[in-house]
C-alpha positions in Angstrom: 0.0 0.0 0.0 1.5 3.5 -1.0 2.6 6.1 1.3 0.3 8.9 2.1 1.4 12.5 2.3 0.3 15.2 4.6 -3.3 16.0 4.3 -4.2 19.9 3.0 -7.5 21.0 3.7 -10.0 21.7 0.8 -13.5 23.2 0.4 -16.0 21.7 -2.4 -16.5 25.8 -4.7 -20.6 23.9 -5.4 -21.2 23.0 -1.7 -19.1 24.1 0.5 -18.1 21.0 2.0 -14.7 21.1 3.7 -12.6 18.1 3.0 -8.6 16.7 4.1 -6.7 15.0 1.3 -3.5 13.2 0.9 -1.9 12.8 -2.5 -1.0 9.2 -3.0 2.6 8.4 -3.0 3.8 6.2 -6.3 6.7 3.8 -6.6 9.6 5.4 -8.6 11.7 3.1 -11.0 14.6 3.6 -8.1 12.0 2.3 -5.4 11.7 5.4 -3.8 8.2 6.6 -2.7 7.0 10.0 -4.6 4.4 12.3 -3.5 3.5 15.2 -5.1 4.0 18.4 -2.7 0.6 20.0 -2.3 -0.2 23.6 -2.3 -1.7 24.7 1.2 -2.4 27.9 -0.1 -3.7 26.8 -3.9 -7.8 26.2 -4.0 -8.9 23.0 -5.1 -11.2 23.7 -8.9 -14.0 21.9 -10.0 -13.7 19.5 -13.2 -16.2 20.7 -15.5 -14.3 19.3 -18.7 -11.4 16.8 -19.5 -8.8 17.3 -21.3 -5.6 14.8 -22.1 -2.7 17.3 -21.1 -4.3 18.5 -17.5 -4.6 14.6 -16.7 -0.7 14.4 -16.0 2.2 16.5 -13.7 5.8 16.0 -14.0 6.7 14.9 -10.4 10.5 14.9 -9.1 12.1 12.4 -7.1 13.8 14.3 -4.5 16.2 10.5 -3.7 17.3 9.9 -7.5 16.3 13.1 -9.0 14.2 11.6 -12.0 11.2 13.4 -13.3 8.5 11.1 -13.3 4.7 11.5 -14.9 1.7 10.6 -12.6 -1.8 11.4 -12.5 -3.2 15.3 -11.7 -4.5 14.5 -7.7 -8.1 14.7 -7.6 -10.4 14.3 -5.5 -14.2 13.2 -5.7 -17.0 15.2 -3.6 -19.9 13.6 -1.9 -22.1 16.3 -3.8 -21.0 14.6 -7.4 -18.1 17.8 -8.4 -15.0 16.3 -8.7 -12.0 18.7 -7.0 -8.7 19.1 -8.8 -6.3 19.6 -6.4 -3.3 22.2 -6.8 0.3 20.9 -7.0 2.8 23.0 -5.5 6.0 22.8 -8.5 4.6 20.2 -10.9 4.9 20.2 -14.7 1.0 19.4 -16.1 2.5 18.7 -19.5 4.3 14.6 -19.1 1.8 12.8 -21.3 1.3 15.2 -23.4 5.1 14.9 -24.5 7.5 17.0 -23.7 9.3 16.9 -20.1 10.7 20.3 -19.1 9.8 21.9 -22.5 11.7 19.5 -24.6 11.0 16.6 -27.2 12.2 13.5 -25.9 15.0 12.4 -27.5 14.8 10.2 -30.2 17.1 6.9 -29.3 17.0 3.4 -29.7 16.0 0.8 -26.4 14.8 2.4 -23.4 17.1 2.3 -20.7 17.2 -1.3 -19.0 16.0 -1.7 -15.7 17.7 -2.9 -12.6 18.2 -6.8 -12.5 15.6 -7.5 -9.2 12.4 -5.6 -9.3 10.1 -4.7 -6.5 6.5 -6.3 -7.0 4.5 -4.0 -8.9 2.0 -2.0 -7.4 -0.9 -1.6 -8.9 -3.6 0.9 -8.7 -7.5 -0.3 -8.5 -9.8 1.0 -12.0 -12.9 2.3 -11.9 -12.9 4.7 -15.1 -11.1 4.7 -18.1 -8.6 7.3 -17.0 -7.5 4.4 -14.4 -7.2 1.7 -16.9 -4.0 4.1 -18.5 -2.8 5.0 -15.1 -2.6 1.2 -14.4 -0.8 0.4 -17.5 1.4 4.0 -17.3 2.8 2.4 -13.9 2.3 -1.0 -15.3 5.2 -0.1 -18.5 7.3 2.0 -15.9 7.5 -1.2 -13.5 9.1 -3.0 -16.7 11.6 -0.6 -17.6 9.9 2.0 -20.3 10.7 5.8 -19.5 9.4 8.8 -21.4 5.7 7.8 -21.2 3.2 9.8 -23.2 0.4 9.7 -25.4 0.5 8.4 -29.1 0.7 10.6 -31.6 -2.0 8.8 -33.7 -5.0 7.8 -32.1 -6.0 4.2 -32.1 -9.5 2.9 -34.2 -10.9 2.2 -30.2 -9.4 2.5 -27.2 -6.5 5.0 -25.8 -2.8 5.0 -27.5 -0.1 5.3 -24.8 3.7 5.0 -26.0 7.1 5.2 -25.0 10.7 5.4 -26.2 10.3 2.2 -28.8 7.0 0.6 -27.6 3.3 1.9 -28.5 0.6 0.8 -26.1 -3.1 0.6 -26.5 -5.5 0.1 -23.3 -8.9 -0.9 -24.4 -11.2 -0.1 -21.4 -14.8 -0.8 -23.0 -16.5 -4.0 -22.2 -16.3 -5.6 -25.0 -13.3 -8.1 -25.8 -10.6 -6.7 -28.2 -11.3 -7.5 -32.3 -8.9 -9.2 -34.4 -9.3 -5.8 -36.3 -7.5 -4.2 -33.1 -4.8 -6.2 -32.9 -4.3 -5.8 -36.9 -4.4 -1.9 -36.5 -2.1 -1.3 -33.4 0.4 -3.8 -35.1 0.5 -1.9 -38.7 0.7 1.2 -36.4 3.5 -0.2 -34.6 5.5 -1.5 -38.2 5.2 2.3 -39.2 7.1 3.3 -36.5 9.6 0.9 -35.7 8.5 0.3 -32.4 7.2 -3.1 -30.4 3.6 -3.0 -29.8 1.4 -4.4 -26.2 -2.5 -4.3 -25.9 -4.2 -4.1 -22.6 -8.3 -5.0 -22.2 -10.4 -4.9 -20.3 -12.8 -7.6 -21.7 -10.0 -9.6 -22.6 -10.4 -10.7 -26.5 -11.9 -13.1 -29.3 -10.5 -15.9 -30.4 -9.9 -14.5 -33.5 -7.9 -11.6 -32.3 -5.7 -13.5 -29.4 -4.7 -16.1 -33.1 -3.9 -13.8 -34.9 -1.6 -11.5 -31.9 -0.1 -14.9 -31.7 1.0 -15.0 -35.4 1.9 -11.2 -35.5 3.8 -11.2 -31.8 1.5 -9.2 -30.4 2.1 -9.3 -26.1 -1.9 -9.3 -24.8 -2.7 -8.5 -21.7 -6.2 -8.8 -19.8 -6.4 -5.7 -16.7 -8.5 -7.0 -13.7 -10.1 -4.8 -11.4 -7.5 -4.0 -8.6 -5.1 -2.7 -12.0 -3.0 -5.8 -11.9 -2.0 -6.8 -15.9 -2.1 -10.6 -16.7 -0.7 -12.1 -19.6 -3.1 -13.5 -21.7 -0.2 -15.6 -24.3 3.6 -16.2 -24.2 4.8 -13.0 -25.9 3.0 -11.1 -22.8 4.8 -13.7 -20.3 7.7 -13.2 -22.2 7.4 -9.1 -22.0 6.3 -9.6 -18.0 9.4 -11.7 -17.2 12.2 -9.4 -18.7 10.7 -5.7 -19.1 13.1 -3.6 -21.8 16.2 -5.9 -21.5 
């Protein structure tokens, strides 16, 4: 269970309500808890639209240094508003792209990860917006850096890449066509990168054949955010991460 910070109090703009919240603390790839520091001073806004780029903050880690992307806190009111919480030094920009106002570098493999991983600690879906937080932290535990959203939008679902992998998380409840496997593949081929799905529903026959033939990795997401690999390129992709 992750590390809580030091609650800030907060008060709901529709009701009034007066709240305490602690940001969640997330596992950097060095091991080290990271909390984002809240603003005591900043008021906490209502969400009245989403959009991709205010979903994210670039979040230091103060024992290895490495900017890191994790999800804007929020915070849901009994009275339906949902409170975005203000982040005292964050960069809302990680998925969108760019870290500190820069492309990422193009470059071959992403950096290996260390030879014994911690387990991975996954974080429980309810919306859609958790099914790509769970597989953000999910491609972090196994290596990938640089994590942001694909620059072409997949047929269903939401695109998620990094340096040389493209990503799509499918969090509709219906399984995953052969059609979706065929597109994120060809998507991948254009761009010289490996390709991993992640459903919900898990997938037809059809379409887990065919990711078989084409080396697709498919993984199913339960409920609590944990990844399971639905053939062997996915146990293949679990067991070493970038290496």
């Amino acid at each position: 269970m992750w590390a809580m910070s030091e609650s800030v109090p907060l008060r709901c703009p529709a009701c009034r309500r007066e709240h305490l919240y602690a940001a969640p603390s997330y596992p950097c790839a060095c091991g080290a808890p990271v909390t984002p520091h809240l603003d005591r001073r900043g008021t906490a806004t209502a969400v009245t639209h989403r959009a991709w780029e205010e979903e994210w903050i670039t979040v230091r880690c103060e024992s290895c240094g490495h900017d890191g992307q994790w999800p804007r806190p929020e915070l849901g009111c009994p009275c339906g508003t949902v409170l975005r919480v203000t982040v005292a030094g964050a960069v809302a920009e990680a998925v969108a792209g760019t870290v500190a106002g820069a492309e990422a570098p193009p470059g071959p493999a992403p950096e290996a990860r260390p030879a014994l991983r911690r387990p991975f600690q996954p974080v429980a879906i309810r919306t859609a917006r958790d099914a790509v937080t769970a597989t953000a932290l999910y491609l972090r535990w196994l290596g990938y850096r640089d994590i942001r959203r694909a620059d072409q939008r997949p047929p269903s679902g939401i695109g998620i890449a990094a340096r040389g992998l493209l990503a799509q998380v499918d969090p509709t409840v219906r399984p995953a066509s052969v059609r979706d496997v065929e597109c994120l593949w060809l998507t991948a081929m254009t761009e010289s990168s490996r390709c991993v799905y992640f459903s919900l529903a898990g997938y037809a026959d059809d379409a887990r054949g065919r990711a078989d033939r084409l080396g697709v990795p498919l993984f199913v997401l339960d409920l609590t955010g944990t990844p399971r690999a639905v053939n062997d390129m996915a146990d293949q992709l679990d067991a070493s991460g970038t290496a």
